[in-house]
C-alpha positions in Angstrom: 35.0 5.1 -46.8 35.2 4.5 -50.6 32.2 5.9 -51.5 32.1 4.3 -55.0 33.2 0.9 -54.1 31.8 -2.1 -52.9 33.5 -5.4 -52.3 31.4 -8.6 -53.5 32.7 -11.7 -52.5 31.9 -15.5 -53.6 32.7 -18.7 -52.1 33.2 -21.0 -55.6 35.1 -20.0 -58.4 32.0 -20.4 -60.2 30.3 -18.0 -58.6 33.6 -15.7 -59.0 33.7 -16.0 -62.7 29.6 -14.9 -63.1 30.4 -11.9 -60.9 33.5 -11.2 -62.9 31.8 -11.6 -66.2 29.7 -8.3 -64.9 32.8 -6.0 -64.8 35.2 -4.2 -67.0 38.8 -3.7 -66.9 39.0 -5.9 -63.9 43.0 -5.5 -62.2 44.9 -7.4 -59.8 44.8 -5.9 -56.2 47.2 -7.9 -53.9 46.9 -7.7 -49.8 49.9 -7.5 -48.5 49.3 -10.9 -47.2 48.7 -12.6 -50.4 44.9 -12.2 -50.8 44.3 -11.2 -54.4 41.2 -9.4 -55.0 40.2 -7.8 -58.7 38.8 -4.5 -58.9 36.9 -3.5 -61.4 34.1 -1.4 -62.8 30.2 -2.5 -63.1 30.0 -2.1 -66.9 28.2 0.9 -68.4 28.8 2.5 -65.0 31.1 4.2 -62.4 30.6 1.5 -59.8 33.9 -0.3 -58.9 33.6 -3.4 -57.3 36.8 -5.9 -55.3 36.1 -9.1 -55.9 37.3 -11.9 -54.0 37.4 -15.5 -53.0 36.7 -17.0 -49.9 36.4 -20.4 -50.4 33.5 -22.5 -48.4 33.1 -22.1 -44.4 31.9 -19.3 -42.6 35.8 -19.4 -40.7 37.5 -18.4 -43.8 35.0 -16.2 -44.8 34.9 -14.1 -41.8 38.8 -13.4 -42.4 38.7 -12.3 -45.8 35.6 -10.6 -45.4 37.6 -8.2 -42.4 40.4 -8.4 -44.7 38.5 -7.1 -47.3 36.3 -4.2 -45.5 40.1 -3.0 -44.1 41.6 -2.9 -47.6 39.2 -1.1 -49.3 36.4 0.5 -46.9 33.5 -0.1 -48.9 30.2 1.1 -49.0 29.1 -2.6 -48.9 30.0 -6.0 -49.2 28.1 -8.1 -51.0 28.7 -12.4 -50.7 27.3 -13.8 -53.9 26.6 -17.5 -55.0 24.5 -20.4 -54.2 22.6 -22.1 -51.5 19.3 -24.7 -51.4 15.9 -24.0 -50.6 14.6 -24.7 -47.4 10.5 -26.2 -47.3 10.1 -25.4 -51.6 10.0 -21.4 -50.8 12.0 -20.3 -53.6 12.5 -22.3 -57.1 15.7 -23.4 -58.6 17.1 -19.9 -60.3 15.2 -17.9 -58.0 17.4 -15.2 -55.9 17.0 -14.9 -51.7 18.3 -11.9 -50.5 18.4 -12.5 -46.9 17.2 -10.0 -44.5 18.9 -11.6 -41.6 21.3 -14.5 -40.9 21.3 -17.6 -38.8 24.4 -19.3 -37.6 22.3 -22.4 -37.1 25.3 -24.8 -35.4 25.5 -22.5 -32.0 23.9 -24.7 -29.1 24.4 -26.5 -25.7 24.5 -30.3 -25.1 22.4 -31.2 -22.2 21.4 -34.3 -20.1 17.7 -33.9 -21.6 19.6 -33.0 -25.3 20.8 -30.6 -27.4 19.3 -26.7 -26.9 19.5 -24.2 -29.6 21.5 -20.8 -28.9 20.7 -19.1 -32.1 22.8 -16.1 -33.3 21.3 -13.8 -36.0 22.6 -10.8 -37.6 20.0 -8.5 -39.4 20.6 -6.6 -42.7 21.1 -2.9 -42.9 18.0 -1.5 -43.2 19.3 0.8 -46.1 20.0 -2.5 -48.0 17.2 -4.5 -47.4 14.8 -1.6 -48.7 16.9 -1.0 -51.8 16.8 -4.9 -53.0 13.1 -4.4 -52.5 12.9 -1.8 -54.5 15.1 -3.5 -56.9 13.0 -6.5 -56.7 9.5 -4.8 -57.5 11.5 -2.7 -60.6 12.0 -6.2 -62.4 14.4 -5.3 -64.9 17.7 -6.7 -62.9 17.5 -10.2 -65.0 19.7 -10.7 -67.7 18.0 -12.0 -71.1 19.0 -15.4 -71.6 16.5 -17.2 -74.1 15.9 -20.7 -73.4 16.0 -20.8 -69.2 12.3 -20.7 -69.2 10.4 -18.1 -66.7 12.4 -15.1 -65.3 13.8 -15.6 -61.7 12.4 -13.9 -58.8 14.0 -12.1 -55.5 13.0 -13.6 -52.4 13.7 -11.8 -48.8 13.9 -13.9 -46.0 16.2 -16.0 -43.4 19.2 -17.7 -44.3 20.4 -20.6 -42.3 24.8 -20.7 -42.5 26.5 -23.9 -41.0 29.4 -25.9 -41.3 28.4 -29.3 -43.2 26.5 -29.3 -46.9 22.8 -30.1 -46.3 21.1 -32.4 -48.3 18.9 -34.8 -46.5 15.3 -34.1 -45.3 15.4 -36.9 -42.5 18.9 -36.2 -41.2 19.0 -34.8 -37.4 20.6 -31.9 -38.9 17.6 -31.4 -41.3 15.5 -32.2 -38.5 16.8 -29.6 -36.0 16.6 -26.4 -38.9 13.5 -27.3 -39.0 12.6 -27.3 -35.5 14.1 -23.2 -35.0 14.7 -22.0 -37.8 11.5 -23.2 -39.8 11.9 -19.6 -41.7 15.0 -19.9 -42.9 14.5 -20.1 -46.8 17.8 -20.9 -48.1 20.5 -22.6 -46.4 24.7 -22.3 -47.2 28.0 -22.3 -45.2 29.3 -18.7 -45.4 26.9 -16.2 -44.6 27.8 -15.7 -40.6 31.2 -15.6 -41.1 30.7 -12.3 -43.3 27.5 -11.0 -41.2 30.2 -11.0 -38.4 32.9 -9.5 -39.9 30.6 -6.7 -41.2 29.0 -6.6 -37.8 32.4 -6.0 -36.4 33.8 -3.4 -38.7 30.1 -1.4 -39.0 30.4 -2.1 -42.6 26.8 -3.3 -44.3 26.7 -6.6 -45.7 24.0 -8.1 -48.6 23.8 -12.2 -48.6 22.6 -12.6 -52.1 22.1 -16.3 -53.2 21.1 -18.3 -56.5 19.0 -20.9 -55.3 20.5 -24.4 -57.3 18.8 -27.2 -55.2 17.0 -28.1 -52.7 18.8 -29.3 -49.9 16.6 -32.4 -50.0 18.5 -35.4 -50.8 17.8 -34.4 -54.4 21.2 -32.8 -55.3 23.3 -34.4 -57.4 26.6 -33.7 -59.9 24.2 -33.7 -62.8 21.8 -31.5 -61.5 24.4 -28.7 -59.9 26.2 -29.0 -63.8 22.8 -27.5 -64.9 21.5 -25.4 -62.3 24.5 -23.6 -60.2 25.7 -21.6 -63.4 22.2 -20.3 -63.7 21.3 -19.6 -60.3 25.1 -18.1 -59.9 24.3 -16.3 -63.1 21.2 -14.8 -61.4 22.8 -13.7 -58.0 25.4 -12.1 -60.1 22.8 -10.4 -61.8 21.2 -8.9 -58.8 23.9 -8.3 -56.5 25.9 -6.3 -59.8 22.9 -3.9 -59.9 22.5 -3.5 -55.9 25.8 -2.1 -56.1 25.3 0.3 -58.5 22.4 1.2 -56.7 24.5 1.4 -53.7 27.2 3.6 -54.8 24.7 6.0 -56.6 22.6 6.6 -53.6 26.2 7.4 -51.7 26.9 9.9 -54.7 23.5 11.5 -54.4 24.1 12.1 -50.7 27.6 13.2 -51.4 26.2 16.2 -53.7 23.6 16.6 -51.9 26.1 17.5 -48.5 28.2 19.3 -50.8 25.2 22.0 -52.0 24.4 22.7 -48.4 27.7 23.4 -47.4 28.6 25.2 -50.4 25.7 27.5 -49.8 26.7 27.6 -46.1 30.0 28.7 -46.9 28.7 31.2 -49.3 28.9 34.8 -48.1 26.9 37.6 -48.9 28.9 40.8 -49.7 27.8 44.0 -50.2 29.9 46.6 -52.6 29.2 50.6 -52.9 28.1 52.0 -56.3 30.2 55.0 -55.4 28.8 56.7 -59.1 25.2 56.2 -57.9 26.2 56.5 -53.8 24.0 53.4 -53.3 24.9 49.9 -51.9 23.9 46.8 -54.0 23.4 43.5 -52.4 25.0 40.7 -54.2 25.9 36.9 -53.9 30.3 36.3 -54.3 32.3 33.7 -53.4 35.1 36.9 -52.0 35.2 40.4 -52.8 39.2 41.7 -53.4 39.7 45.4 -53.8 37.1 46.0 -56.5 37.3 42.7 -58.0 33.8 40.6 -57.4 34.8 36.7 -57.9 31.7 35.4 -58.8 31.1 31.4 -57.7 30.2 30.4 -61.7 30.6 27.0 -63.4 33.2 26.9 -65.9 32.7 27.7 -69.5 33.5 24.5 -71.1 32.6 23.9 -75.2 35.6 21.8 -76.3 37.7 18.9 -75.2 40.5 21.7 -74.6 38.6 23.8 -72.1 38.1 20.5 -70.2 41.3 19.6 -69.8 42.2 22.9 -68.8 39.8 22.5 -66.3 41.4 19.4 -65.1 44.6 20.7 -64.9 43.6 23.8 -62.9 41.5 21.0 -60.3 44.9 19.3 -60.1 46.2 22.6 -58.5 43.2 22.2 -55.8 44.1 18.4 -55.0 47.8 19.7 -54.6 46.4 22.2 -52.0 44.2 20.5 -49.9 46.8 17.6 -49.9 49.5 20.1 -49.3 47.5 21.3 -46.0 47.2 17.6 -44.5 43.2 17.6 -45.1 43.8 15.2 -47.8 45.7 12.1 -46.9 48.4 10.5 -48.8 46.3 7.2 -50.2 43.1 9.6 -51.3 45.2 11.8 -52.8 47.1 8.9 -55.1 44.4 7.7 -55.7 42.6 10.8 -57.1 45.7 11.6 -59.4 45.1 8.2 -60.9 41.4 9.2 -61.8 42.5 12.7 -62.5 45.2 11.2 -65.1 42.7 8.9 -66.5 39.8 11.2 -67.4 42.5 14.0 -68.5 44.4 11.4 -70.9 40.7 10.8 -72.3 39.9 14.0 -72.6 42.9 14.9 -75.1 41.8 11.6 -76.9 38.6 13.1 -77.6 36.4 10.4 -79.1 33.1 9.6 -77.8 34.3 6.3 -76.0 37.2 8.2 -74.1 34.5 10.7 -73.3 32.9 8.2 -71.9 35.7 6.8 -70.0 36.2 11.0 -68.7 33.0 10.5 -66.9 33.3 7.6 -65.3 37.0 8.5 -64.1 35.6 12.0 -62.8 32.5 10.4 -61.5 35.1 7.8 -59.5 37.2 10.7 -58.9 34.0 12.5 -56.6 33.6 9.7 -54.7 37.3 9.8 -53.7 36.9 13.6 -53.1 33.2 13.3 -51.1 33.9 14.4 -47.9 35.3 17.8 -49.3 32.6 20.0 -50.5 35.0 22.8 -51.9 36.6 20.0 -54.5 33.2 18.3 -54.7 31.2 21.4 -55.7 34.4 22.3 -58.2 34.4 18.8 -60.1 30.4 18.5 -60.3 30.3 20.9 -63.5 33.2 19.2 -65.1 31.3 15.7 -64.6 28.6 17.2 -66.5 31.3 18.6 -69.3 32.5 15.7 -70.1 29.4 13.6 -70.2 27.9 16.4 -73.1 31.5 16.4 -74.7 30.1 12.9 -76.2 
């Protein structure tokens, strides 16, 4: 698993452009069967994000979703965008973050009519208590002067069909109402992902501006106004749960690698042969009469740093050279190895800046390997006071 990446998919190129509006340094990442995703980072942060298009329909969702979780293994993935409100339960701006899906078109045609055979996928428990948490911290909005009151987060069903609903007397209408009266926001894609993710054990978000209400009230004029705001606002939401996401991953990551650092962590006695007494000490290995204390580096200057970097080079080459470290983890922590130590040399505080976030990127690569982890988490903290 990437454990600083999560993919975020949209369904309009609207909502693609407000998520993409959220990143920096977004690049071209091409699936070998022609899917083109852009990965970027969350600005101000070390969150990376693969943004893609699915177009509308839960069908062609579902593919690039699997394609998508294959590619990149994320920690998440996200689908971003629109919907309307179901029964007025969220306004027009307002965000739903569902915390489970309906894919309200299964049923069976009978002599006595049609009988609903409802499939639902639940969110990830992790994920629904994070948007919570989000959602009660309030500051996920971004400031745009003039849209009126602040939108709010709203948890709850989504309904996901095949056909856009606006009508409140139409049989479909009718039969949402009749099972699956909770639903609060209804759209077209939101199965096809909950499957995928379902499939792959990769845990999915359905975050949706609300832009109309499915009523018989939706019109061109209307959607002109309202689906770049309520895209805008899911953007806005979804951007943050990622970085969320990928710092919680980061936080367990160190967190594994202390214990097992401390597990691995013998205790060594040596003999004070001048005083003929033995004094207990903590070493990382004992050679001759050479004590190796385990000690974060001394680093002051820009120089010592990318010292450092070269001499955790060496340790990539290592664990790569023993087959613990496969081929595609290792590329790409030589890429986020080149990048901080080519900002390092710069030695400005933007490319200090850019040091962090490429080391920071660079653990999450590394995660699953406390030696490297444990090595790199005093260099993180370098480069961040080098600024």
């Amino acid at each position: 698993m990437s454990k600083d990446l999560v993919v975020i998919l949209t369904a309009l190129n609207l909502e693609y452009q407000a998520v993409r509006r959220k990143l920096a340094a977004p690049r071209v990442h091409r699936h070998e069967r022609g899917t083109r995703f852009e990965v970027g980072t969350v600005q101000g942060t070390a969150c990376r994000v693969a943004l893609g298009l699915t177009n509308k329909g839960n069908h062609s969702a579902a593919v690039i979703a699997e394609r998508a979780i294959q590619e990149f293994s994320p920690v998440a993935v996200l689908f971003v965008g629109v919907a309307g409100a179901l029964w007025e339960s969220a306004r027009l701006g307002d965000v739903v973050m569902a915390t489970h899906v309906y894919a309200y078109h299964g049923g069976t045609s009978e002599d006595d009519g049609l009988k609903a055979r409802p499939r639902v996928w639940e969110a990830a428990h992790g994920i629904s208590q994070l948007g919570s948490h989000l959602a009660r911290m309030n500051d996920w909005a971004d400031d745009m002067p003039g849209h009126g009151r602040a939108p709010q987060v709203r948890f709850g069903a989504i309904a996901a069909g095949e056909v856009v609903q606006n009508s409140k007397i139409s049989a479909e209408a009718q039969w949402i109402r009749q099972h699956y009266n909770d639903a609060l926001a209804i759209e077209m894609e939101a199965a096809g992902v909950a499957q995928a993710g379902h499939l792959n054990g990769a845990p999915v978000a359905i975050v949706r501006g609300i832009s109309d209400r499915a009523d018989g009230t939706k019109s061109s004029a209307k959607d002109r106004n309202w689906q770049p705001r309520a895209a805008a606002n899911a953007a806005a939401f979804a951007t943050r749960l990622a970085v969320e996401l990928v710092g919680e991953q980061e936080q367990i990551a160190m967190s594994r690698a202390g214990r097992a650092h401390a597990a691995d962590t013998p205790e060594e006695h040596v003999s004070n042969t001048a005083h003929n007494s033995t004094v207990g000490i903590m070493a990382g290995s004992v050679k001759g009469s050479s004590v190796y204390m385990n000690v974060d580096p001394k680093v002051t200057s820009p120089a010592d740093l990318v010292a450092e970097l070269d001499g955790f080079r060496e340790h990539l080459k290592r664990h790569h050279a023993k087959g613990v470290l496969d081929d595609d983890t290792y590329r790409e922590a030589l890429a986020e190895l080149g990048f901080a130590h080519r900002a390092a040399r710069e030695n400005t505080p933007e490319s200090s800046k850019t040091a962090t976030m490429a080391l920071k990127r660079l653990r999450g690569l590394v995660a699953e390997f406390p030696e490297l982890v444990a090595t790199l988490a005093p260099l993180v903290v370098a480069a961040g006071d080098l600024s």
